[in-house]
C-alpha positions as a Markdown table, in Angstrom:
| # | Residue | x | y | z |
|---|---|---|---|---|
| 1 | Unk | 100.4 | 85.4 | 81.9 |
| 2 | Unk | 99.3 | 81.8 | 83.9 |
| 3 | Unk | 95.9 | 81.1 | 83.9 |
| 4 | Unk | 93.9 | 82.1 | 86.8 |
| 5 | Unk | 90.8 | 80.7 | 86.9 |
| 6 | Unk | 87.4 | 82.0 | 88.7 |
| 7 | Unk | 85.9 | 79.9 | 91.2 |
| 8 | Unk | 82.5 | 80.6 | 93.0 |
| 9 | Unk | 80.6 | 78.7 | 95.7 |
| 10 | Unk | 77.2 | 77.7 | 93.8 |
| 11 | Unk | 73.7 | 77.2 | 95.7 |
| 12 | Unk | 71.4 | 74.1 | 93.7 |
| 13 | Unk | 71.7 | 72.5 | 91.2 |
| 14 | Unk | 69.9 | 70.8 | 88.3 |
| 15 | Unk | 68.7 | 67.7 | 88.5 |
| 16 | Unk | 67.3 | 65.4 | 85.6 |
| 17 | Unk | 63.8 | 65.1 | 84.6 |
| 18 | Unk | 63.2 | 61.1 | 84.8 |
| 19 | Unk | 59.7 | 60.0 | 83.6 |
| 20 | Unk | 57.9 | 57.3 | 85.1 |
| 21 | Unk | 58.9 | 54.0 | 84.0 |
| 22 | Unk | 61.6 | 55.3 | 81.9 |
| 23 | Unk | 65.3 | 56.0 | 81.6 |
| 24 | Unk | 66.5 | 58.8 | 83.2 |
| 25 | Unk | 67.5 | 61.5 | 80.7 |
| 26 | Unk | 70.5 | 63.1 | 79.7 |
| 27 | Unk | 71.1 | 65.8 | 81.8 |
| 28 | Unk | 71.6 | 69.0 | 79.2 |
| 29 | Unk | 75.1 | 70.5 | 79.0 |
| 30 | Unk | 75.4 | 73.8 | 80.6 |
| 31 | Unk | 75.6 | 76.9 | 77.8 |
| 32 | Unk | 78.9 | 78.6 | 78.4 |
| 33 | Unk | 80.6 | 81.7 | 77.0 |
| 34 | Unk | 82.7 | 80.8 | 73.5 |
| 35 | Unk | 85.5 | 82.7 | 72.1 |
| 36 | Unk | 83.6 | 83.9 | 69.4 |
| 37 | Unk | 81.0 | 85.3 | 71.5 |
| 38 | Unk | 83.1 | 86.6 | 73.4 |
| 39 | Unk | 84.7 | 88.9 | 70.7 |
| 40 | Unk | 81.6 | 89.3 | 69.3 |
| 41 | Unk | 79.7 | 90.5 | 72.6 |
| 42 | Unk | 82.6 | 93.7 | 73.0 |
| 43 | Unk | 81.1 | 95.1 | 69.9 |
| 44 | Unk | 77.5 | 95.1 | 71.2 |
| 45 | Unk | 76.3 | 98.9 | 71.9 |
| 46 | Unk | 73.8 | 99.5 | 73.5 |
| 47 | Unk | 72.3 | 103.0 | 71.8 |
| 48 | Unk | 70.5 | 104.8 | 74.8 |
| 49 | Unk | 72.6 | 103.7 | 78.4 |
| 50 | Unk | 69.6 | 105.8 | 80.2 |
| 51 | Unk | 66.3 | 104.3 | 79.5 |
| 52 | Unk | 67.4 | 101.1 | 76.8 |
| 53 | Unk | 67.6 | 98.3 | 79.6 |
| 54 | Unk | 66.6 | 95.0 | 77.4 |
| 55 | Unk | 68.3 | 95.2 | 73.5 |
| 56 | Unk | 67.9 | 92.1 | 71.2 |
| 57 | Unk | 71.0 | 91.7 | 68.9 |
| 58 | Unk | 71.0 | 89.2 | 66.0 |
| 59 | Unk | 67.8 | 87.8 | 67.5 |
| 60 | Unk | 70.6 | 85.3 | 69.3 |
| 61 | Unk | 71.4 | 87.3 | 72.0 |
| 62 | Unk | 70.0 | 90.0 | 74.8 |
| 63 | Unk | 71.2 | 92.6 | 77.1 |
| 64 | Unk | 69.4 | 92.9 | 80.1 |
| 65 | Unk | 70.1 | 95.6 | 82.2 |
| 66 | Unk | 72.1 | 93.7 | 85.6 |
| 67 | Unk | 69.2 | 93.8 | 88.1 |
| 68 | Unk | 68.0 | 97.0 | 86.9 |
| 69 | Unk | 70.7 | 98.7 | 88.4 |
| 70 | Unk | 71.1 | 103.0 | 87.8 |
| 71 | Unk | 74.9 | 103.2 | 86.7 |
| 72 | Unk | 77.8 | 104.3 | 89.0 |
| 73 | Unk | 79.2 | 107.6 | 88.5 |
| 74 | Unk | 82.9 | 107.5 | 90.2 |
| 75 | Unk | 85.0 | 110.0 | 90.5 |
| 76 | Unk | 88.2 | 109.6 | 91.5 |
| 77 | Unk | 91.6 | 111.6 | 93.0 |
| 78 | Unk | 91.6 | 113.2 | 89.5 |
| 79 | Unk | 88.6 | 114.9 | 89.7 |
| 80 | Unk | 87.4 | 113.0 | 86.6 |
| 81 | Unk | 83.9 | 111.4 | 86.3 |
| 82 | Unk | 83.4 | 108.2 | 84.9 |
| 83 | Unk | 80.6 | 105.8 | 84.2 |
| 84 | Unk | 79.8 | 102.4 | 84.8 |
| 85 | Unk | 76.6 | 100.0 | 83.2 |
| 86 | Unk | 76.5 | 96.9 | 83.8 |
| 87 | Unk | 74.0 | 94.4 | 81.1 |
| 88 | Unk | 73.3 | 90.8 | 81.4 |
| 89 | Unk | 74.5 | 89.5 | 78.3 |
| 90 | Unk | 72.0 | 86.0 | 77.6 |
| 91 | Unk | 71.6 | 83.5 | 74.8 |
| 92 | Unk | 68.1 | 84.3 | 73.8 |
| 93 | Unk | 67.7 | 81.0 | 73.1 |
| 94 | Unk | 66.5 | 79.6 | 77.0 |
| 95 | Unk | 67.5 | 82.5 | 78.2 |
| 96 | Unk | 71.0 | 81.3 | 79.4 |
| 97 | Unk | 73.4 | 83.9 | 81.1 |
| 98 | Unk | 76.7 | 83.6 | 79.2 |
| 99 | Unk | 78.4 | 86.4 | 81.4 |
| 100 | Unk | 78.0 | 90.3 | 81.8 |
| 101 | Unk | 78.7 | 93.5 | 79.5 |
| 102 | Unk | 80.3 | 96.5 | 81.2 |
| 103 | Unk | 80.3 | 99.5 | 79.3 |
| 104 | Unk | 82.7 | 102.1 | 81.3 |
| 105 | Unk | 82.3 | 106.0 | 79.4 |
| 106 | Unk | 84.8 | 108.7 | 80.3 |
| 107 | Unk | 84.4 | 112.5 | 81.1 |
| 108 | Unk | 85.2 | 113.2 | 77.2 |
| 109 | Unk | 82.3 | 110.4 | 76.3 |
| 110 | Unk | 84.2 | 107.7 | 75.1 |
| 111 | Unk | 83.3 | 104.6 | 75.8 |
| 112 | Unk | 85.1 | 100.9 | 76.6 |
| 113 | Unk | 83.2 | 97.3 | 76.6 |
| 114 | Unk | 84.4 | 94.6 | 78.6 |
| 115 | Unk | 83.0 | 91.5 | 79.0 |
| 116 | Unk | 82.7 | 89.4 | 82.3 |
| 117 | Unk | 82.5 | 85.8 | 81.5 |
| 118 | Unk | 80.3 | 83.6 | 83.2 |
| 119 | Unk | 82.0 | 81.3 | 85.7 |
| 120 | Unk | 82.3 | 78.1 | 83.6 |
| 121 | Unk | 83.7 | 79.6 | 80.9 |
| 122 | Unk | 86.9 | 78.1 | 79.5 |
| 123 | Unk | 89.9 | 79.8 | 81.3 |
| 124 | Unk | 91.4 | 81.2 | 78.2 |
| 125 | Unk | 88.7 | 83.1 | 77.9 |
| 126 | Unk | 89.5 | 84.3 | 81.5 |
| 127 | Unk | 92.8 | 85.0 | 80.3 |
| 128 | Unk | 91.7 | 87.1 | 77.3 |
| 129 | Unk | 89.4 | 89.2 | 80.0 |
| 130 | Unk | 92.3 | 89.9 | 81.8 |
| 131 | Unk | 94.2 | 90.8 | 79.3 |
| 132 | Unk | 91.2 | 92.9 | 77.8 |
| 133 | Unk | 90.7 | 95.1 | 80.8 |
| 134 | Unk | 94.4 | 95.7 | 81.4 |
| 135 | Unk | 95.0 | 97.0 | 78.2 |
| 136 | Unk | 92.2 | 99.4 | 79.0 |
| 137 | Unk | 93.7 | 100.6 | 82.4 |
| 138 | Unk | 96.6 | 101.6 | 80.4 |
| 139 | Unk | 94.3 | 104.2 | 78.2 |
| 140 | Unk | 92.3 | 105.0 | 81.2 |
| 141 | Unk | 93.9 | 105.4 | 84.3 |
| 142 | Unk | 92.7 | 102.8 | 87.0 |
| 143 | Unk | 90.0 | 101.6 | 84.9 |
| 144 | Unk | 90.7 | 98.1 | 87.2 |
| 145 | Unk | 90.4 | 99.9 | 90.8 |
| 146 | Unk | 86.9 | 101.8 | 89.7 |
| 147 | Unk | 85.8 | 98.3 | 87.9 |
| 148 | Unk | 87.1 | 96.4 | 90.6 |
| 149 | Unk | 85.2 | 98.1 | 93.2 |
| 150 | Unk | 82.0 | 98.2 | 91.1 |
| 151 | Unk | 82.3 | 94.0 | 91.0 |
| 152 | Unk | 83.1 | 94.0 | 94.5 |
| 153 | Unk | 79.8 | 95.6 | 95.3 |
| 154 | Unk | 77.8 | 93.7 | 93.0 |
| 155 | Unk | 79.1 | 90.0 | 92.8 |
| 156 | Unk | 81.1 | 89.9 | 95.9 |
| 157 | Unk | 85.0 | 89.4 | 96.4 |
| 158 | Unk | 86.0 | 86.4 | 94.4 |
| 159 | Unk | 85.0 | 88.6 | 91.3 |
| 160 | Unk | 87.0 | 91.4 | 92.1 |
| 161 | Unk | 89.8 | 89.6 | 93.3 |
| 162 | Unk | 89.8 | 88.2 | 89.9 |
| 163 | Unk | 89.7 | 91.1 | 88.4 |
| 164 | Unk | 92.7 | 92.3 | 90.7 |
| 165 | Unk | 94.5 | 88.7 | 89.8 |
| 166 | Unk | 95.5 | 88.3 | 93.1 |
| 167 | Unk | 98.9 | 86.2 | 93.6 |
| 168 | Unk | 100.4 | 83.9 | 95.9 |
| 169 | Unk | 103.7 | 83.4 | 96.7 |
| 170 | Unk | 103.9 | 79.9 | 97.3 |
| 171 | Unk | 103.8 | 79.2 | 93.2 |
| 172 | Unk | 106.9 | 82.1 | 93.1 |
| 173 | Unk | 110.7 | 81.8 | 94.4 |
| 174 | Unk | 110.8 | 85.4 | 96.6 |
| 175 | Unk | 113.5 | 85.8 | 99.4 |
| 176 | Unk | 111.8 | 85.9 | 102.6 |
| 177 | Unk | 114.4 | 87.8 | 104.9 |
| 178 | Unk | 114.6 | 89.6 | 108.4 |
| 179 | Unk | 114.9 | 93.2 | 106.5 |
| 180 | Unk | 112.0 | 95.6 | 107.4 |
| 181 | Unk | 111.9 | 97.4 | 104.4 |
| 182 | Unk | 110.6 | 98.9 | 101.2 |
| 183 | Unk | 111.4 | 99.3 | 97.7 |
| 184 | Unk | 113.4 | 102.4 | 96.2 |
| 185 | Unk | 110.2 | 103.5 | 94.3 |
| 186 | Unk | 107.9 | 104.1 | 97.1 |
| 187 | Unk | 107.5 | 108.7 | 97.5 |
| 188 | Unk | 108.5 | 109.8 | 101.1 |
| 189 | Unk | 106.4 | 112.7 | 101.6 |
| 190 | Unk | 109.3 | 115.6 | 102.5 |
| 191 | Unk | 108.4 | 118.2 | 105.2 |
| 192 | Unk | 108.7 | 121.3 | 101.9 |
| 193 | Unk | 105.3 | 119.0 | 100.7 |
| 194 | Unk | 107.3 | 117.3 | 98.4 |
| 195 | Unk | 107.1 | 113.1 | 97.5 |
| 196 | Unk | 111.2 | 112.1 | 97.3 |
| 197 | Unk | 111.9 | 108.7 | 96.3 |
| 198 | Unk | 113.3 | 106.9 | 98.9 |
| 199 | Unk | 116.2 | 105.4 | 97.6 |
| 200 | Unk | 117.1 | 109.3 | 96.7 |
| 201 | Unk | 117.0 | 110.3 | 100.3 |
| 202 | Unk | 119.7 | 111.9 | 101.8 |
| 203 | Unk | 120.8 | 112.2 | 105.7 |
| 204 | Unk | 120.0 | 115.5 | 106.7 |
| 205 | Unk | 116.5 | 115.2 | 104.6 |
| 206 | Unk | 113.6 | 116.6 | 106.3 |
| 207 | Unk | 110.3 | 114.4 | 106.3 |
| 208 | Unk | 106.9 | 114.2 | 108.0 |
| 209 | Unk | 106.0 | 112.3 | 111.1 |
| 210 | Unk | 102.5 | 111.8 | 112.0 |
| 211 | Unk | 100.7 | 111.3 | 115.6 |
| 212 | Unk | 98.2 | 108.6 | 115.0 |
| 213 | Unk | 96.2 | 109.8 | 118.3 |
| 214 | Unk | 96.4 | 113.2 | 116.9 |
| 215 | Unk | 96.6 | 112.8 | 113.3 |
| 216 | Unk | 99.0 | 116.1 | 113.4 |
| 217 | Unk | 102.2 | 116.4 | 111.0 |
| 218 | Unk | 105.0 | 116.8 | 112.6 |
| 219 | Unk | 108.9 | 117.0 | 111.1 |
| 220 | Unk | 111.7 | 114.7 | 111.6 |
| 221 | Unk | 115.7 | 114.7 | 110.0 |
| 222 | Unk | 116.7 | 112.1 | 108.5 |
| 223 | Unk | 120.1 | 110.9 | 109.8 |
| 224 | Unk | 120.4 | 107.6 | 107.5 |
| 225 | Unk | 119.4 | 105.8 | 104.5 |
| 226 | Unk | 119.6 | 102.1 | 104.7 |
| 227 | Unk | 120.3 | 100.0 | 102.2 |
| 228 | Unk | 120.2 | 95.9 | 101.5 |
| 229 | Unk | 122.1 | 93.9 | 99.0 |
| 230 | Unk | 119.7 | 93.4 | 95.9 |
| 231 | Unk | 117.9 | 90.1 | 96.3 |
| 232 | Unk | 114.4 | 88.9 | 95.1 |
| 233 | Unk | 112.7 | 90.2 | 97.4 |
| 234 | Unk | 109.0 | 88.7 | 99.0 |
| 235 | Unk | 106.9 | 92.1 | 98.3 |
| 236 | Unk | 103.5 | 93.0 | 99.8 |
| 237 | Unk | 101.1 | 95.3 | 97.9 |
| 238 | Unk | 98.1 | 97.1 | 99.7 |
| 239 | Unk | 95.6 | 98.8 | 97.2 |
| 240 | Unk | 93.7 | 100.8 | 100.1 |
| 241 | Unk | 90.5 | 103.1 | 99.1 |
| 242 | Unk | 88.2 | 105.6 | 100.9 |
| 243 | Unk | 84.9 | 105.3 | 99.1 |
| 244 | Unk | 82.1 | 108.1 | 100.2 |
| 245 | Unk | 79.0 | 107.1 | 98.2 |
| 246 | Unk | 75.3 | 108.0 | 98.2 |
| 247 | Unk | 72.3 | 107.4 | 95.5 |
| 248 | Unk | 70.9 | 110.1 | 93.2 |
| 249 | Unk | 67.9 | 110.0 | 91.0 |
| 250 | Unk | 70.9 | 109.3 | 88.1 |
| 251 | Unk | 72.7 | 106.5 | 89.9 |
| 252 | Unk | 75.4 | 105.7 | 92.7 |
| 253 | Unk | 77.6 | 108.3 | 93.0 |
| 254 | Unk | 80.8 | 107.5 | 93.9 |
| 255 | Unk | 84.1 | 109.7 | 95.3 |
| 256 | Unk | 87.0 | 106.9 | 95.0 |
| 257 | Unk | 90.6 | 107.7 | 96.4 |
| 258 | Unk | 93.2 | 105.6 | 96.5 |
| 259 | Unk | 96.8 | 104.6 | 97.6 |
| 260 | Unk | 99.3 | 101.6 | 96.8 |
| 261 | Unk | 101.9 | 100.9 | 99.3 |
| 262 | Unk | 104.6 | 97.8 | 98.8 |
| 263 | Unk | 106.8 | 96.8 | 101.4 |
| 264 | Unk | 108.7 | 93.4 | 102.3 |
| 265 | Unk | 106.3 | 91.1 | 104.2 |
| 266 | Unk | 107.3 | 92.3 | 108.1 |
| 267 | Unk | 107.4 | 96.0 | 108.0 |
| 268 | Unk | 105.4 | 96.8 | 110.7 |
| 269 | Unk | 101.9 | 99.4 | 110.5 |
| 270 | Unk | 99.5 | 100.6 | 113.2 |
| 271 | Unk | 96.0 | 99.4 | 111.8 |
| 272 | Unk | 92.6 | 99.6 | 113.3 |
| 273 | Unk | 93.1 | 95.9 | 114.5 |
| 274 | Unk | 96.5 | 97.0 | 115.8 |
| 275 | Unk | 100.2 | 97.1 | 114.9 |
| 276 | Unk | 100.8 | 94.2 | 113.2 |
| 277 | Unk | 103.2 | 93.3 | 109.9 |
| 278 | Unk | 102.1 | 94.5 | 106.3 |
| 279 | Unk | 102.0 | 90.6 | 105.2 |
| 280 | Unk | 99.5 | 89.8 | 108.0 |
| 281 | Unk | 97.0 | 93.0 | 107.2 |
| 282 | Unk | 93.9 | 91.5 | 106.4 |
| 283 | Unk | 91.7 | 93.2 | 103.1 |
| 284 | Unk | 88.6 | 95.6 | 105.4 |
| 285 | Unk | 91.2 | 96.5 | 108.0 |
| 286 | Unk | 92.0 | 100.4 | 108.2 |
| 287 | Unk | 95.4 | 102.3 | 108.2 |
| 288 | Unk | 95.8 | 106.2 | 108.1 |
| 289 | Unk | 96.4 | 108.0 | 105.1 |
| 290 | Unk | 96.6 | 111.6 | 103.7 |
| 291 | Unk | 93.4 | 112.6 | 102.4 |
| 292 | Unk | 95.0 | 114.9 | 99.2 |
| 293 | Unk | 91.6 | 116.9 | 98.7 |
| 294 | Unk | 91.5 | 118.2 | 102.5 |
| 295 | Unk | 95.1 | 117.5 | 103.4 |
| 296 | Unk | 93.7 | 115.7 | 106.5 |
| 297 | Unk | 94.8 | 112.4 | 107.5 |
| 298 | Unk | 92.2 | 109.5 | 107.8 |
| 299 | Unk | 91.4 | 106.3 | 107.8 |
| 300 | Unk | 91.0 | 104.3 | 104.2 |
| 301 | Unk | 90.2 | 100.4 | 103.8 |
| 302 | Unk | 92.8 | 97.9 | 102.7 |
| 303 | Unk | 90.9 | 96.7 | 99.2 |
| 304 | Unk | 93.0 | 94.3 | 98.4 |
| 305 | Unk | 96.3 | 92.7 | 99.1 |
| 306 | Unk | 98.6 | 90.7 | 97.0 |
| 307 | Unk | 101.9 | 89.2 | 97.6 |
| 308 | Unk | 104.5 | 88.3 | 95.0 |
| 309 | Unk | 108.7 | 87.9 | 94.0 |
| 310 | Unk | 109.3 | 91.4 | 93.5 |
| 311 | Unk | 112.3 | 90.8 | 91.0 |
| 312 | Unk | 116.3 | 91.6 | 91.9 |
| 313 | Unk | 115.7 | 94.8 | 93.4 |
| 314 | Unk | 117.7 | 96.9 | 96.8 |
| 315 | Unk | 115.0 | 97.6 | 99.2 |
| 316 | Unk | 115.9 | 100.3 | 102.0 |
| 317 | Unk | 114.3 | 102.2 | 105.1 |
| 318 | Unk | 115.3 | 104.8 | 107.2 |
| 319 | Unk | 116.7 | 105.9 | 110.5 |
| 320 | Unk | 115.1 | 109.1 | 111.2 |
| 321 | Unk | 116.2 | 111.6 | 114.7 |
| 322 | Unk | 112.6 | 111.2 | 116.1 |
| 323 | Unk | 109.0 | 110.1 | 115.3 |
| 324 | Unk | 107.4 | 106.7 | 115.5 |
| 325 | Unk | 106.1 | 107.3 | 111.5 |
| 326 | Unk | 106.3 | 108.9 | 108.3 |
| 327 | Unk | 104.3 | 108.9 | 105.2 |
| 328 | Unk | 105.4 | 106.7 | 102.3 |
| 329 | Unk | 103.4 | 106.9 | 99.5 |
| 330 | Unk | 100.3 | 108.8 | 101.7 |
| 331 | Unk | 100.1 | 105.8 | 103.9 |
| 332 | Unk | 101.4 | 106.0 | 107.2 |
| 333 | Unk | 103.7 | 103.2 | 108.4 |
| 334 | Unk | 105.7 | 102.3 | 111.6 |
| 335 | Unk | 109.3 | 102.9 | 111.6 |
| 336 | Unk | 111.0 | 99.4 | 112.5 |
């Protein structure tokens, strides 16, 4: 995994004491986050998440609760509620910020530390975050999105971004090509209600069409499958989410849904700013999407976007009797 490293625009700064008549002093080094604390901070627990908001641990360091902040309960497409807390963790010792604790507990109670380094940390220790909270998206199941959007409220985009590790494709090799298309893996959504794989559909295949005036459902036949010659691919990702949140005398509750949609850079979609190509979507622009808890179509925000070499792959599309649309992965997107 490269090194990505966090940067942040920074307001002041410290300036040296000098004393009348004397040599100006040493400016003190800034405390930063170690390796060792690091480690040692994920196995910090706080006892009581409700009411403990300033704990002491080895008399070296404190958690203070991040601007006394309630949590955030978010529940996602699963139904499943989960927690977030976010602590300060300091050095005691001048009450330096070496980063933040993020305690994330489940519907069954278990509960996952992370640890946010502090900006100048050293950018292993960034890599070793990284690598911390993607092995806990694989035990829960978009652990990044729900922390992601938690950060982005709190400490603004660059944190989240991080947090996504958002790519560009100018440090990649990636076939940029005139092909409007997507990979085999993204789920056509079939008029039975079904999600097909595209590369597994077949002419005479029936799938939906959406009116975006309308936002009505209406079915198409497919008459062909198209399919490129494998190449390398340029591939842009959308994370888009519909976030409905309001406060409670517990915390922020939060109802998170969200869809992933990866096409090559110039497959065209009808956002709020207008039709325009995936790769020039902008992150706070709107597309449509199937809400799965109403079955109603509407608008979610484009999170984040990421582009990258999506590895020796066919990439396809389809020619369909009718429709301007159809729904490919619960996004809407233009046919070409």
């Amino acid at each position: 995994m490269r090194t990505i490293i966090l940067s942040m625009l920074l307001l002041g700064s410290a300036c040296a004491v000098r004393a009348q008549g004397a040599a100006p002093a040493a400016e003190a080094a800034p405390r930063t986050l170690s390796m060792e604390e690091y480690e040692k901070a994920k196995t910090f627990k706080v006892k009581d998440l409700d009411n403990d908001t300033y704990v002491k641990f080895e008399n070296t360091y404190v958690l203070d609760r991040y601007e006394m902040r309630k949590p955030y309960f978010i529940t996602g497409d699963d139904g499943l509620k989960k927690r977030v807390d976010l602590y300060k963790l300091l050095a005691k010792e001048g009450m330096k910020e070496l980063g933040t604790l993020i305690y994330y507990t489940n519907e069954k109670g278990a509960q996952y530390a992370a640890v946010l380094p502090g900006f100048r940390a050293a950018p292993e220790i960034w890599e070793k975050y990284f690598e911390d909270i993607h092995a806990i998206d694989k035990q829960e199941k978009n652990f990044v999105l729900k922390l992601s959007y938690v950060l982005s409220k709190e400490f603004g985009f660059q944190q989240y971004k991080a947090a996504n590790q958002g790519r560009n494709l100018k440090d990649e090799e990636a076939t940029y090509s005139n092909n409007i298309c997507f990979p085999g893996s993204q789920e056509v959504a079939m008029a039975d209600g079904r999600k097909k794989a595209l590369r597994d559909i077949q002419p005479g295949d029936r799938v939906l069409s959406i009116d975006p005036e309308t936002r009505t459902a209406t079915t198409v036949t497919v008459k062909e499958l198209v399919a490129h010659a494998a190449e390398n691919y340029a591939i842009t990702s959308l994370l888009v989410v519909a976030a409905q949140e309001q406060s409670s005398a517990a915390g922020a509750e939060v109802r998170l849904s969200s869809r992933v949609l990866q096409a090559t850079p110039n497959h065209p979609m009808l956002t709020t700013a207008g039709k325009k190509p995936i790769g020039e979507i902008r992150t706070g622009e709107q597309v449509l999407c199937l809400d799965e808890a109403t079955q109603t179509y509407r608008a979610f925000t484009v999170f984040s976007k990421t582009a990258a070499a999506g590895g020796v792959q066919k990439v396809y599309n389809m020619v369909t009797d009718g429709g301007s649309t159809f729904m490919m992965n619960d996004v809407m997107v233009l046919q070409k």
